[in-house]
C-alpha positions in Angstrom: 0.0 0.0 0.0 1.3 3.6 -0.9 1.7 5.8 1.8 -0.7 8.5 1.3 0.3 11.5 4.2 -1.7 14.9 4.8 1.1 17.7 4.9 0.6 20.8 7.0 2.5 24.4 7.0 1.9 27.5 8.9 5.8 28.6 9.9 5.1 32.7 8.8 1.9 34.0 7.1 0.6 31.4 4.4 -1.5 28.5 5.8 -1.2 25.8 3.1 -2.2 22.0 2.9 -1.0 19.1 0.8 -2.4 15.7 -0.4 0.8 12.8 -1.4 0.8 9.8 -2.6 3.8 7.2 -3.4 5.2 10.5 -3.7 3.1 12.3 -5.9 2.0 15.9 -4.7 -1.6 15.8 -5.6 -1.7 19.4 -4.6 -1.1 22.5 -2.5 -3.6 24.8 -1.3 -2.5 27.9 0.1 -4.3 30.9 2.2 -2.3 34.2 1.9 -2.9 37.0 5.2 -3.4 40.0 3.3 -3.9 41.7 6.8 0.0 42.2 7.5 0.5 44.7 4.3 -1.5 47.6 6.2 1.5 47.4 8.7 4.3 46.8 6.3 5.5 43.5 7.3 4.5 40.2 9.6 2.9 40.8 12.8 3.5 37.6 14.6 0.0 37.7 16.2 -2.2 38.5 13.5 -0.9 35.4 12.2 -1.0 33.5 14.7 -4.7 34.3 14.7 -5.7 34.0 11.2 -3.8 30.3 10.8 -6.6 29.6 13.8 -9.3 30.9 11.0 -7.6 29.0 8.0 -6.6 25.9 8.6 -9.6 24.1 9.0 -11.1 25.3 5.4 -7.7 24.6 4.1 -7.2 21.4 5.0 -10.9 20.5 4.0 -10.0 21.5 0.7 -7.0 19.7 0.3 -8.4 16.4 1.2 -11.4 17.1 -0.9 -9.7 18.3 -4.4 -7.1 15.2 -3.9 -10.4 13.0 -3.8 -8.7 11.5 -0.3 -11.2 10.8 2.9 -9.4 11.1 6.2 -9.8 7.9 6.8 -7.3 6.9 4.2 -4.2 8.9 5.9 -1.4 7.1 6.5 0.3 9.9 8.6 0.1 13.8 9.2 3.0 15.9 8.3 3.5 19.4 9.8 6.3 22.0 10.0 8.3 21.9 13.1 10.2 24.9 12.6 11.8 27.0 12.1 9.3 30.3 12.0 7.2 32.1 14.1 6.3 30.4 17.0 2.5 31.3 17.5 2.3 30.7 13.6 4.3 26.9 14.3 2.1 26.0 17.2 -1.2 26.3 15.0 0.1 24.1 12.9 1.8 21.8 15.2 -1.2 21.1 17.4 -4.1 20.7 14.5 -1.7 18.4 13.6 -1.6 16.2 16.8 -5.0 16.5 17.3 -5.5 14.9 13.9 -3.1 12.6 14.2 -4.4 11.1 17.7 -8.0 11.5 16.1 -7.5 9.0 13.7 -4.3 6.9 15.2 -1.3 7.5 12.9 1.5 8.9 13.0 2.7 12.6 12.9 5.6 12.9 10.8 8.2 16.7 12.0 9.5 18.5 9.3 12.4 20.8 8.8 10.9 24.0 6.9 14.3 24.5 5.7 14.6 21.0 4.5 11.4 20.7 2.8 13.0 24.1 0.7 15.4 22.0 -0.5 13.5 18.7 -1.0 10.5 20.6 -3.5 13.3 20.1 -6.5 12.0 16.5 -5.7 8.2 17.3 -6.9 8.7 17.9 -10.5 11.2 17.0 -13.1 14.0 17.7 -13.7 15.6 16.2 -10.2 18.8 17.6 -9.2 21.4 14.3 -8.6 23.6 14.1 -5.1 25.0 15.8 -3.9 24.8 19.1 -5.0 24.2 22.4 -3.8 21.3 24.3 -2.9 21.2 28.1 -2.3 18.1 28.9 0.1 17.1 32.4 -0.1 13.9 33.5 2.2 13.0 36.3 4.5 14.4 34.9 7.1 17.1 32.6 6.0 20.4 32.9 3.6 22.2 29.5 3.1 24.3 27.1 1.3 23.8 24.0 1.5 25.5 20.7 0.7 23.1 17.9 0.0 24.2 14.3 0.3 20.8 12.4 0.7 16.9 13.7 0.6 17.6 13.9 4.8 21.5 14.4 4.7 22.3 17.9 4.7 24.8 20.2 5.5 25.3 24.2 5.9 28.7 24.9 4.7 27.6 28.9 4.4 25.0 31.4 5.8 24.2 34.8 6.8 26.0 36.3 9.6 23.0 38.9 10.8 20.3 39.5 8.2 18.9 37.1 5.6 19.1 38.2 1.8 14.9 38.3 1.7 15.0 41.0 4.8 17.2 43.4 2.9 15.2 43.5 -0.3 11.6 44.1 1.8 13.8 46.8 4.2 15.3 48.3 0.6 11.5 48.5 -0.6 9.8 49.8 2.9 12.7 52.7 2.7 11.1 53.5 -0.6 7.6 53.5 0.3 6.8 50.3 -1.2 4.1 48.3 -0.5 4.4 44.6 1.7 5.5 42.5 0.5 8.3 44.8 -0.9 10.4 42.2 -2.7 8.7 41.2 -5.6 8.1 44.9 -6.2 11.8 45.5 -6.3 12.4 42.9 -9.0 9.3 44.7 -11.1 11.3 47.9 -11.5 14.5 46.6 -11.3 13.3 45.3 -14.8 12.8 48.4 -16.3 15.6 49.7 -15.1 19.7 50.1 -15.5 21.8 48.0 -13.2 25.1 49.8 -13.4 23.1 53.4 -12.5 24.4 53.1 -8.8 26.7 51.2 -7.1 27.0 49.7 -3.7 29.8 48.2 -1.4 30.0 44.7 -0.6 30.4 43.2 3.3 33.5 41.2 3.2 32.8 37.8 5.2 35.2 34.5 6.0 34.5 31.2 3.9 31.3 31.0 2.3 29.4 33.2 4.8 27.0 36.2 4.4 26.1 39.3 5.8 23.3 41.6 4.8 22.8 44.0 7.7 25.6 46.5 6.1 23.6 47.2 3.0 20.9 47.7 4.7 22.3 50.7 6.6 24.4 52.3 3.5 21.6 51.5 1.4 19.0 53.8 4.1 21.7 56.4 4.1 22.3 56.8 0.4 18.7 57.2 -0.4 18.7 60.0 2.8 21.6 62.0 1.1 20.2 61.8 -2.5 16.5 62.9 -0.8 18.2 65.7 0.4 19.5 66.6 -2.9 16.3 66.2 -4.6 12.9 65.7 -3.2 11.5 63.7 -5.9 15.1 61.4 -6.2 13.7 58.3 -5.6 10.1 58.6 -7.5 12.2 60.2 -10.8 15.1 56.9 -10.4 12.8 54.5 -8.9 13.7 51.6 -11.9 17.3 52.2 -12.0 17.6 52.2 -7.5 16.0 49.1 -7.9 18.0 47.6 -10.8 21.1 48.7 -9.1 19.8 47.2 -5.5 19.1 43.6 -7.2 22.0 43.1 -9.2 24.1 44.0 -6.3 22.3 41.4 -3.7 22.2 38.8 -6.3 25.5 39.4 -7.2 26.6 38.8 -4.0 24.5 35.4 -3.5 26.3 33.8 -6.5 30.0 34.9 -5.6 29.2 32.8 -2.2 28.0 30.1 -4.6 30.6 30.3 -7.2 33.2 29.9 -4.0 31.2 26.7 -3.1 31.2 25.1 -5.9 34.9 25.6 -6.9 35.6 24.7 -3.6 33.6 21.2 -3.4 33.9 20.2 -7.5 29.9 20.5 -7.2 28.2 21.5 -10.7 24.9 20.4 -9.9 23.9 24.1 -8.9 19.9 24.4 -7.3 18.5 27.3 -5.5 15.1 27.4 -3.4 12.9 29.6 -1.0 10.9 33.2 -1.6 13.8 34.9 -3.2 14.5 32.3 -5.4 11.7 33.4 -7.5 13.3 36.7 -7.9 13.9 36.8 -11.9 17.0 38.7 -11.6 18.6 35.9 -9.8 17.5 33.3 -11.6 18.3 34.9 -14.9 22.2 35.2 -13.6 22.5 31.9 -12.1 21.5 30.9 -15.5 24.4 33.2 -17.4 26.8 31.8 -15.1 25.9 28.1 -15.4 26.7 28.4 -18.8 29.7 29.7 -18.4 30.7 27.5 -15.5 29.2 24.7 -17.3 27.1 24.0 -14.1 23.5 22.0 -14.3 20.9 24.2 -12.6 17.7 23.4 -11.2 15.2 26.3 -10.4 11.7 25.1 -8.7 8.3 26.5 -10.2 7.2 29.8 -8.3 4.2 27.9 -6.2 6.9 25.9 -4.6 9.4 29.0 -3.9 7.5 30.1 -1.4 6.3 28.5 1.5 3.9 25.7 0.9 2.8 22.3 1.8 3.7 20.7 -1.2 7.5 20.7 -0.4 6.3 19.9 3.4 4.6 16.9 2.0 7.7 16.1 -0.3 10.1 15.7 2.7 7.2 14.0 4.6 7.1 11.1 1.8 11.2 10.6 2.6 10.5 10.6 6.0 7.8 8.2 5.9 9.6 5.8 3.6 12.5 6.5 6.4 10.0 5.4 9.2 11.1 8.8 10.8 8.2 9.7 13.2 7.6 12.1 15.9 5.6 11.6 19.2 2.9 13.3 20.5 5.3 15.6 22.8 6.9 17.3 20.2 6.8 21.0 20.1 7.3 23.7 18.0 10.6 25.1 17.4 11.2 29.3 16.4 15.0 28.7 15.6 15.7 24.9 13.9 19.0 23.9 12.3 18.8 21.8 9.1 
């Protein structure tokens, strides 16, 4: 019999569900919290609150458009960490509820993992090991993989994670939340080489992103001064300039990873991974490196239950279960 497992994610602001099967994703149903762009960014409680209001629904739909009755579970899946906390524990404890409701097993998963493991839900499959770039809000990494559960961090950010700077970049120009996805908007209308910025110098293959932050902030504060209307009359060619710089950053870290462990099987995952400017020069240099690159389809970029439910499968095969006494974790290494 296939194991068919119910996948469950709620680590930030999206409360999704996902239906697998022999390790199929049969879907991924997501519910976005449009309530945080009022304030400009996540407020921890409000979603907290409005996974409460979600999850049911969403799950009820994912069982329902994958044509599955409860009954029929093998196991639940559910993200573990890392994230918000009041966003995890939503998750975490529909999850057990479920679980003992209908005796199987709960299945942990590793948010930062599943990132990694959604190159596994379509084709083309990236072979081992290679290494994955994970680019979020909250998390800057590279990452060796071995095995779908053998992973290493051989780089990450220092301070600020690459998906922070961009929505800090857009606030400071009186874009809307969420900010990055307008950056890369205007950064395509716009000239690259226009402005320049310095780069953090850090050891080995690590990051840091809390320095352009601040110059960033303090050359848009200088130009204001010059001219009122600076960043409304240069608004393509700040953010063109902005974008090439991060991204250009991320793949000198990568580019230093992969010389360094003979790696050319190249993959990147997470929010900022659907940024077009990075995927467009990972490309460039893959041909020129002669890398193989592996870019996963924009509904599994950001978070969602599909990739939850793609670990899960590997898990379950794995006969990796949790207890009923786990908890939720905020901070969770992979």
């Amino acid at each position: 019999m296939h194991p068919i497992i119910l996948a469950i994610e709620s680590s930030c602001d999206e409360t999704s569900a996902s239906v697998i099967t022999n390790g199929k994703v049969l879907n991924n149903i997501i519910a976005t919290q449009a309530i945080h762009q009022k304030y400009g960014g996540v407020v921890p409680e409000l979603a907290s609150r409005a996974h409460q209001q979600n999850i049911v629904a969403v799950v009820s739909e994912a069982l329902s458009t994958a044509g599955i009755d409860k009954s029929k579970l093998s196991a639940i899946a559910f993200t573990r960490g890392p994230g918000l906390i009041g966003s995890l524990l939503v998750g975490v404890s529909f999850a057990k509820g479920m679980a003992l409701a209908l005796n199987i097993p709960l299945i942990e998963i590793n948010h930062m993992q599943a990132h990694v493991l959604a190159h596994f839900i379509d084709e083309p499959r990236p072979s081992f090991p290679f290494l994955c770039l994970t680019v979020s809000g909250g998390h800057t990494q590279i990452v060796l993989v071995k095995d779908f559960l053998d992973m290493e961090v051989i780089g990450e950010t220092q301070d600020d994670a690459v998906g922070e700077a961009f929505d800090k970049a857009a606030k400071l120009m009186g874009l809307p939340y969420p900010g990055g996805p307008l950056i890369d908007k205007h950064a395509q209308l716009g000239d690259a080489k226009r402005f320049t910025f310095t780069e953090t110098v850090m050891p080995n293959l690590d990051f840091s992103f809390s320095g352009i932050k601040t110059q960033f902030m303090y050359f848009l504060r200088d130009e204001v001064r010059k001219n009122a209307d600076f960043i409304e009359q240069n608004l393509n060619d700040i953010c063109a300039s902005l974008q090439a710089h991060l991204v250009g950053m991320l793949l000198k870290r990568v580019e230093q990873a992969a010389k360094q462990t003979n790696i050319k099987e190249i993959a990147i995952a997470g929010g900022v991974s659907a940024n077009s400017g990075l995927r467009k020069s990972l490309l460039a240099m893959a041909e020129r490196k002669q890398w193989q690159v592996y870019i996963p389809a924009f509904e599994y970029c950001t978070d969602n239950a599909g990739m939850i439910a793609m670990a899960a499968h590997y898990k379950f095969l794995k006969g990796d279960f949790a207890d009923l006494s786990v908890t939720p974790l905020a901070r969770m290494p992979i």
